[in-house]
Structure formats: structure tokens, C-alpha cells
C-alpha positions as CSV (number, residue, x, y, z in Angstrom):
1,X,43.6,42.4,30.8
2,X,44.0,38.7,30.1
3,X,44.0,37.3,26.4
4,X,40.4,35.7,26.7
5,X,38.9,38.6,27.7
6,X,37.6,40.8,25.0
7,X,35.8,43.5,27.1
8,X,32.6,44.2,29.1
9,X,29.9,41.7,26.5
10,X,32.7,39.8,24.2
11,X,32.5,36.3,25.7
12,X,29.5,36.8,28.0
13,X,27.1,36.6,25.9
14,X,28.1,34.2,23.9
15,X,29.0,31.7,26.4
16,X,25.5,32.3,28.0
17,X,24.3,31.4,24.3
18,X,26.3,28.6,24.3
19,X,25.1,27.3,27.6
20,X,21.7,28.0,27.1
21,X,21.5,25.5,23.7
22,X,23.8,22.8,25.3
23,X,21.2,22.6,27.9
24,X,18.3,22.2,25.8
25,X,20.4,19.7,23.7
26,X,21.1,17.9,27.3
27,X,17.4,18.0,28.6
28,X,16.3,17.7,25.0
29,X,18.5,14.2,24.3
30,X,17.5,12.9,28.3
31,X,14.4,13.2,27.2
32,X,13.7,11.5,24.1
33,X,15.9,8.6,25.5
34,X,13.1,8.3,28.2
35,X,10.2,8.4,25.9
36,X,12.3,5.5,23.7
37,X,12.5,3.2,26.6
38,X,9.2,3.9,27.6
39,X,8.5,2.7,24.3
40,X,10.2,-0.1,24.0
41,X,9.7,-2.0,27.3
42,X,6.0,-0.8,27.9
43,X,3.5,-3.9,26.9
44,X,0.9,-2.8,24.6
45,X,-2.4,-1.9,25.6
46,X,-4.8,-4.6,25.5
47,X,-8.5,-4.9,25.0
48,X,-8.3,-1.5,23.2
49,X,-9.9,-0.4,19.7
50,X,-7.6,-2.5,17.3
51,X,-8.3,-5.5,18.8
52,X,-12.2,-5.0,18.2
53,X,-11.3,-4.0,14.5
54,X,-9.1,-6.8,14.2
55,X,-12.3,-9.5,15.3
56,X,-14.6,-7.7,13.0
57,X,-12.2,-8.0,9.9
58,X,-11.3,-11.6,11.0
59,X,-15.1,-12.4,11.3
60,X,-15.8,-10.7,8.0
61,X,-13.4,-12.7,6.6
62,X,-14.9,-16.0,7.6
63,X,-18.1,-14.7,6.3
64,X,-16.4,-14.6,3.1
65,X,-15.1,-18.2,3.0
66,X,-18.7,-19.4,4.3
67,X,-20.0,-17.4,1.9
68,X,-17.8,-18.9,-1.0
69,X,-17.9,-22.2,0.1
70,X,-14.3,-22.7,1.0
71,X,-15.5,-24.2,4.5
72,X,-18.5,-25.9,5.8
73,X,-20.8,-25.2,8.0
74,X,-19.6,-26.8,10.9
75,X,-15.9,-25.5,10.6
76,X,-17.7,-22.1,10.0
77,X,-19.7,-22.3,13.3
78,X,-16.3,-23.5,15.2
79,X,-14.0,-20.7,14.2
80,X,-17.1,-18.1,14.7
81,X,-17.6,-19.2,18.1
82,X,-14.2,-19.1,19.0
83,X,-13.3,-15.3,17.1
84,X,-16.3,-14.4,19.4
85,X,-15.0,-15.5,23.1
């Protein structure tokens, strides 16, 4: 009997074990590398929810101003046409 082996379930099992988690570590790390580059050189949607909420807090905010008299009416009518296009 050679040295490594260590009977009929001594190394089988464990290098079954040990293959099993290196390739969920390997699948696992492939993977999330995928999903990061995705990520990171996919654009950003556009036209989606945020953007909407972002016009409605930037009109709000111009409302406010108006409202306070930091800017006239003209200016006023200027920026809310163009936060509206």
C-alpha cells in the first residue's frame, strides 16, 4: 500500500470535499467578477424614476426661490421652462 493511501474512505472523501468547495469558490469568484464589470461599464438607465424625482425636487426648489424672492419672475419662468423640456 503506498504512503498516501490511508484505506478504502481516508482521502476520498476529503478530496471530494475539497474539490467540491474549490469549485464553488471558482464559479463563485467568476461570477461576481462578471456581475462587477457589468457594473462598471454598463451606462445607467436613463429616463427612469430618479430622473423624474430629480425634476420635481429641482422644480420645487425653484418654487422656493420664486417664492422668497431670490429671483424674478422672468428668470423664474426661464429655468421652469427649461427643467420642464
Amino acid at each position: 500500500m503506498p504512503y498516501w493511501d490511508h484505506g478504502d474512505w481516508g482521502n476520498g472523501w476529503l478530496m471530494g470535499l475539497l474539490g467540491l468547495i474549490s469549485m464553488v469558490v471558482l464559479w463563485g469568484g467568476l461570477i461576481a467578477v462578471v456581475v462587477l464589470l457589468l457594473r462598471r461599464f454598463t451606462p445607467p438607465a436613463r429616463g427612469g424614476g430618479d430622473r423624474v424625482g430629480d425634476n420635481n425636487s429641482a422644480l420645487r426648489i425653484l418654487d422656493e426661490r420664486f417664492a422668497h424672492g431670490e429671483i424674478d419672475e422672468e428668470e423664474y419662468q426661464r429655468r421652469r421652462d427649461s427643467l420642464r423640456r
